[in-house]
N, C-alpha and C positions, 0 to 999 in steps of 0.2 A: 899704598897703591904704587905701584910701578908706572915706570914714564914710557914713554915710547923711545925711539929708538934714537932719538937726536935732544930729546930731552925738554923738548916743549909742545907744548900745545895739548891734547887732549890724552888725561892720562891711559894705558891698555888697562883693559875689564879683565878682570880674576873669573873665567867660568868657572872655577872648579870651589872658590871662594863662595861666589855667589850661589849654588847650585847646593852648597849645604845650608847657605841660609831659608832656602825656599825646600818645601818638602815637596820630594820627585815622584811620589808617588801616589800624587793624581794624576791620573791617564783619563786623557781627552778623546774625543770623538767628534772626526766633523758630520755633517748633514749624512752624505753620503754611508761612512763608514757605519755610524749610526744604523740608516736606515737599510744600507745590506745585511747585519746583525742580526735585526729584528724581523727581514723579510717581511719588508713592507717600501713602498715609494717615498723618493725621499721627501715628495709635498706633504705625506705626511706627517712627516717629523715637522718640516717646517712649518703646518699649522696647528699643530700639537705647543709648538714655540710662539704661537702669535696667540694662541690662547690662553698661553699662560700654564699649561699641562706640561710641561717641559720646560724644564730651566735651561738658560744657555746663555752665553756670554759673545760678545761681537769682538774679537780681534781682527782690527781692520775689515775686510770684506769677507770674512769669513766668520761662521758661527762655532763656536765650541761647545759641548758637552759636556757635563764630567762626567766621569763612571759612576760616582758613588751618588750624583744625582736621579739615576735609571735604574737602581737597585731595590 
């Protein structure tokens, strides 16, 4: 890992490292995007999500999708 710039404290993050350990090629969807795709409101995505008809994941205050769960 690399240090930062003075040489202490909190080492800098490798995005480019990191970004081949994780595979980039789940593309997410929030409520909205989602629900203008599918041409429908987004309440009902989001009770499609509280019923359990729809998988989705909570980062922070916002809900995710994956593509390959809507397929």
């Amino acid at each position: 890992m690399k240090e930062n710039k003075k040489g202490v404290g909190k080492p800098l993050i490798d995005l480019k490292e990191r970004a081949e350990k994780i595979s980039l090629e789940d593309d997410f969807y929030s409520i909205d995007e989602l629900a203008k795709l599918l041409k429908v409101h987004s309440n009902t995505i989001r009770n499609n999500i509280k019923k359990g008809k729809i998988k989705a994941t909570k980062y922070g205050e916002q809900w995710r999708i994956r593509k390959k769960d809507i397929q």
